[in-house]
N, C-alpha and C positions, 0 to 999 in steps of 0.2 A: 257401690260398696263391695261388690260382689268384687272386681280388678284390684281394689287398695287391699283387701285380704290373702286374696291369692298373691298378690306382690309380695305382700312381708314373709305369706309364706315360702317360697320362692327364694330366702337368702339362706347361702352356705353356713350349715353348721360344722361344729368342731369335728361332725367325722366324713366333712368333705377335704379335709385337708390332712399333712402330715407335720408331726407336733413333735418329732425326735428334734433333742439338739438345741429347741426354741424355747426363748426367752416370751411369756405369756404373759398378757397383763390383761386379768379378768374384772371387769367391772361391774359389781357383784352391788346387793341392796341388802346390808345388815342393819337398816332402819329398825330396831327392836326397842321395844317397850322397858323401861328401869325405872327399879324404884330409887327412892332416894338417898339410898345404899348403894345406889349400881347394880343393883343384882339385876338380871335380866328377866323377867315375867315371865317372856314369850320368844321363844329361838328360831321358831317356824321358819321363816327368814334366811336363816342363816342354814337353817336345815334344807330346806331348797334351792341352796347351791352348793351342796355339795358333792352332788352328781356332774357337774362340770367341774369342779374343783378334782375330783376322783381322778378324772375318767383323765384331766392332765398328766395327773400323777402317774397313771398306770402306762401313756405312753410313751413316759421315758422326756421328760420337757425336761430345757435345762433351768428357769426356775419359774416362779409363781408369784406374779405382783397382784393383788388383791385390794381394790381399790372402791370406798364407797365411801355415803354420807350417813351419817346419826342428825337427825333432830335438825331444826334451824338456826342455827348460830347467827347471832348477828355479826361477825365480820370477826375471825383471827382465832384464839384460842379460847376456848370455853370450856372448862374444869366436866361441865358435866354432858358434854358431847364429844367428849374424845376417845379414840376408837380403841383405845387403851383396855377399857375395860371389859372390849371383846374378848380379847386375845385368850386370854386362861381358856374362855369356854370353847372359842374357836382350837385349840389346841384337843381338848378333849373330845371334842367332836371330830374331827380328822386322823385322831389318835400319832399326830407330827407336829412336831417344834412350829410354829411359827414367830419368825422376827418382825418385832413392831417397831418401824422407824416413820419418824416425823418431819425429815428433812428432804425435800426428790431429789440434791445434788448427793449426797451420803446416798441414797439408793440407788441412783445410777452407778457410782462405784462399784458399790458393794455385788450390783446386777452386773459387772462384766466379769467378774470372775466367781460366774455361780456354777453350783453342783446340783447335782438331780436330786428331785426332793427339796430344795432351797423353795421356803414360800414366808416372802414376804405380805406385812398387812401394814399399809401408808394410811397414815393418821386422817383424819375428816380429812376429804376432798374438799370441802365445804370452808372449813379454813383455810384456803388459797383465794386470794382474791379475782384471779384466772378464771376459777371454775363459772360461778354463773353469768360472766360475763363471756363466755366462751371465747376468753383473748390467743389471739393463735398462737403467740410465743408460747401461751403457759400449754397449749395442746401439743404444739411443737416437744415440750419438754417431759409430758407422759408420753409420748409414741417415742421418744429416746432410751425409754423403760424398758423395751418391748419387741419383737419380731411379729407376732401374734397378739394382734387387741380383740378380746372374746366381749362382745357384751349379754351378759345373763342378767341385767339387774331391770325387769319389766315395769318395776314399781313406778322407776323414772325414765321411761321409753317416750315419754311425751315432752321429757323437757330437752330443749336445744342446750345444752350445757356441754361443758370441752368434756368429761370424762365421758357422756353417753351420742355424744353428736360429732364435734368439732373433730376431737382425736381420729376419727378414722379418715380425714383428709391427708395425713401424715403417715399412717400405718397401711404397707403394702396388703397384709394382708388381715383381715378384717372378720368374724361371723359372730356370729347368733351360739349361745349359752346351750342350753339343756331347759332350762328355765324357760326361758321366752317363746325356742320351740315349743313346747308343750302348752302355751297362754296360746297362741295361733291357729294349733292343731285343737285346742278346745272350742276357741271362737268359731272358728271354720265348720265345725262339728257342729255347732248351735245352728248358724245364722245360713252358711252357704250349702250344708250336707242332712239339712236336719230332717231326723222322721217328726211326720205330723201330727197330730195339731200341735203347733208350736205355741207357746205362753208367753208374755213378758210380765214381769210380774217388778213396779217400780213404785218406790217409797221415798221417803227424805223430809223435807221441809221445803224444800224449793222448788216451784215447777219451773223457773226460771233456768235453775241449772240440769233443768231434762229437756229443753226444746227440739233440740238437734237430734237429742238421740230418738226422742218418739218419733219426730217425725221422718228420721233416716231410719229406722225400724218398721213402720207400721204398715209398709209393703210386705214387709216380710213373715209377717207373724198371724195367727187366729184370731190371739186372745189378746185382751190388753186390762191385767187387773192394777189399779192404781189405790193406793194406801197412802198411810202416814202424813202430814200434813197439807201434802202437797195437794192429797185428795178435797180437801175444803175449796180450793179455789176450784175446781172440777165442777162439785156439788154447786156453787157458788151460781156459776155457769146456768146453774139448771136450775137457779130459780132460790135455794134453799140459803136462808139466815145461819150463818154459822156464828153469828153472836160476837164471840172475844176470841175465835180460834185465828190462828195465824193464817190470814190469806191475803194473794198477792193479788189486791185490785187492778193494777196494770196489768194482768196476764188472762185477767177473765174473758175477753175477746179472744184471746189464743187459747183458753181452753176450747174454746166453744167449736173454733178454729181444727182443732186436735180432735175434737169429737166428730166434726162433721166427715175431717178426712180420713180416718176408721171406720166409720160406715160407709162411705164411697166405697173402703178395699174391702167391705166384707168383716171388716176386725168388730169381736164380739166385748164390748166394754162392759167391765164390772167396777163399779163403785162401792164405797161401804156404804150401808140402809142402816145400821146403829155405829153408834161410837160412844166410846168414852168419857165423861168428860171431867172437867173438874174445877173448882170454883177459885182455885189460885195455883199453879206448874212450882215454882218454888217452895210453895207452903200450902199443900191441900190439908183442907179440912172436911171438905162436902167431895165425896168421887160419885157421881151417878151413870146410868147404862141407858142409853133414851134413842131411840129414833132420830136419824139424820134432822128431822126438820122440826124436832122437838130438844134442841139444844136449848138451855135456859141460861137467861138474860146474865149477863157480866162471865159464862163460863166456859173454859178452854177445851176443844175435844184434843184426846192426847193418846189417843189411841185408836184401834179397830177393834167392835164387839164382838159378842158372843157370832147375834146370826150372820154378821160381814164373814166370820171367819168359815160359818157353814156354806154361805155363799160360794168365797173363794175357795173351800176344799173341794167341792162339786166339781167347779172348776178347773182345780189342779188335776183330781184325779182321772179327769177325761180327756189330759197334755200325756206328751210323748216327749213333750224335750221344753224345757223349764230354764227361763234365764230371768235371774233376780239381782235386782239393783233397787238399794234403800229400805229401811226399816218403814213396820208398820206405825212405828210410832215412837213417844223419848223412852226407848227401851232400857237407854241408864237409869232410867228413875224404877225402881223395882215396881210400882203398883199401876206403872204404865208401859208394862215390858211384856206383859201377855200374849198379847196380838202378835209379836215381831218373832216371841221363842216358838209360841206354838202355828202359828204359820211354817217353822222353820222345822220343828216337829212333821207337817203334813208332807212339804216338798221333801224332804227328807226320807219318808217313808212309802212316796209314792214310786215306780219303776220308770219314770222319764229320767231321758238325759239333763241334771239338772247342771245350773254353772251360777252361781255367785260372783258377780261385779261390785266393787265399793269395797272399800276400807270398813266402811259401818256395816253392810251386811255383814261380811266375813269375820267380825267382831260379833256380833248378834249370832252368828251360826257356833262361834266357839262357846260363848257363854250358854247356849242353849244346850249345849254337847251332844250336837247333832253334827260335826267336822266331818269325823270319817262316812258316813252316810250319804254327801254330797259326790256326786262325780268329781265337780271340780271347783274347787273356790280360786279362783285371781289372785294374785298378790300383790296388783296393783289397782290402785281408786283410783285416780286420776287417767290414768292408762287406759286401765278397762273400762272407763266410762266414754273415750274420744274413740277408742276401737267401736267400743258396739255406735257409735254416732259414723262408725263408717270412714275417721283418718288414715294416713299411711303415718302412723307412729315416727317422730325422727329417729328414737333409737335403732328403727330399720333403714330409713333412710337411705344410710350409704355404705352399709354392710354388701360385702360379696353376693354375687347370687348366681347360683347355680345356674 
């Protein structure tokens, strides 16, 4: 883990090179949240590249193709994922015109005879049939966009797609965003630089989709606090009836697996001792607070209790550098979102280097309005959860490297 980190970070960014003159197609992640109005929720996103977007602008590029996906289209044009409805607020936000064209032969044109300041935004990548098949013609035909292919967009750094992978087989010259640098340099800071005691603190529903990362993590780390559903099959492991709560019986041998190999390295496991629970997840009528092995018959635990969470602050507050991935529990449902806010509350408020992995945490860190508090939240799930397991991301892949 310790070489696939230092590798990615190790490729040229945008101020390893010179950007007068050149035609730049930035591959950016404006995946944002709308309501059924279009209105945008959540800009974060698009607020976070605009330090590579900038920093084009200022030296003197000749123009700006800006190039991302909205939402999952099933195949072609989809009224309610077209990047159309960026545009206005991307404009405001850059405080400069941006042209929204839908066509990549119309913007090759339009791209040979452009002016400084010229920034283009190309409709979903996503409706091109090209993109997630990563067909070379259609990557051939964005590096035709382009002098300079910038990838900033972290979110989708794990998928092989022609806009984040393919294209830079075709493009001389090739780096790393603003964005991405600063996801690496955070990672790196956690897992290969970090002051100790180190934490991992993981939640979710699934132990199945954390295997890899506990067990390419648990070398590295102190502590290992486990939450949210995933912590049943754990408890499971050791013995304790968790009744109707969601546990993965094929993985109780690999918890048990997971626990043995954390005490081999020394790593200090914390479980929740109470939890939540509740007699029906869609339609509670009974919620009770009981002892891990005093769950009652037909009912779901949905949460972390009172004493888990004194447990775990103990815990936190004796970490130097905090890395969190998954909620403590269905933090959307408000009467089982406690555990997940005020968890979010303690690492928040504690002085470790803390960093946020997941899409769901860093959704749970906003609604808690605990954001600015964090060192550092991801802006990629997917991403951030194959980095901390230890990949070399493809959207590094085959970027330049210093």
């Amino acid at each position: 883990m310790i070489s696939n980190i230092f590798t990615m970070g190790g490729v040229k960014s945008l101020r390893d090179i010179d950007l007068t003159g050149k035609r730049v197609l930035i591959r950016v992640d404006f995946n944002v949240p709308m309501d059924a109005q279009y209105t945008i929720s959540d800009d974060s996103r698009i607020r976070a590249a605009l330090p590579t977007i900038n920093y084009c602008i200022d030296h003197n590029v000749c123009s700006i193709t800006l190039v991302s996906h909205l939402g999952r289209p099933k195949g072609g044009y989809d009224e309610r994922y077209t990047l159309r409805h960026l545009q206005k607020r991307l404009e405001r936000l850059l405080q400069k015109k941006v042209e929204f064209i839908d066509d990549l032969d119309e913007l090759k044109a339009e791209n040979t005879h452009c002016s400084i300041e010229r920034i283009f935004l190309l409709e979903n990548i996503r409706f091109y049939e090209g993109e997630k098949k990563n067909d070379p013609a259609f990557c051939q035909k964005l590096a035709d966009l382009c002098d300079v292919y910038v990838n900033d967009a972290f979110g989708t750094s794990h998928r092989k797609d022609a806009s984040t992978y393919g294209i830079a087989d075709y493009v001389e010259t090739k780096v790393a965003g603003f964005l991405m640098m600063r996801e690496i340099e955070a990672f790196t800071k956690a897992l290969e630089k970090p002051i100790r005691p180190i934490a991992l603190v993981v939640g979710g529903s699934k132990i199945s989709s954390k295997i890899t990362l506990l067990t390419s993590v648990i070398p590295k780390i102190d502590k290992l606090i486990i939450g949210g559903a995933m912590s049943n099959t754990f408890l499971k492991a050791l013995g304790y009836d968790m009744r109707a709560s969601l546990v993965e019986d094929d993985y109780v041998e690999v918890a048990k697996e997971v626990l043995s190999e954390a005490k081999a390295h020394g790593v200090k496991i914390y479980l929740p001792v109470d939890v939540v629970s509740t007699d029906s997840i869609e339609h509670p009528v009974d919620i009770k607070i009981t002892p891990v092995q005093d769950v009652l018959e037909g009912f779901h635990a949905v949460d972390i209790g009172p004493a888990t969470l004194k447990l775990f602050s103990e815990a936190i507050d004796l970490s130097n550098t905090i890395i969190w991935n998954g909620p403590m529990g269905i933090y959307e449902i408000s009467q089982f979102s406690k555990g997940t806010y005020k968890l979010a509350s303690i690492i928040a408020d504690s002085y470790a280097f803390s960093i946020v992995g997941g899409g769901d945490t860093a959704d749970a860190v906003e609604k808690a309005g605990e954001k600015e508090k964090f060192s550092f939240i991801s802006t990629g799930g997917g991403a951030s959860l194959e980095l901390l397991e230890g990949k070399v991301l493809p959207g590094f892949e085959k970027l330049d490297r210093k």
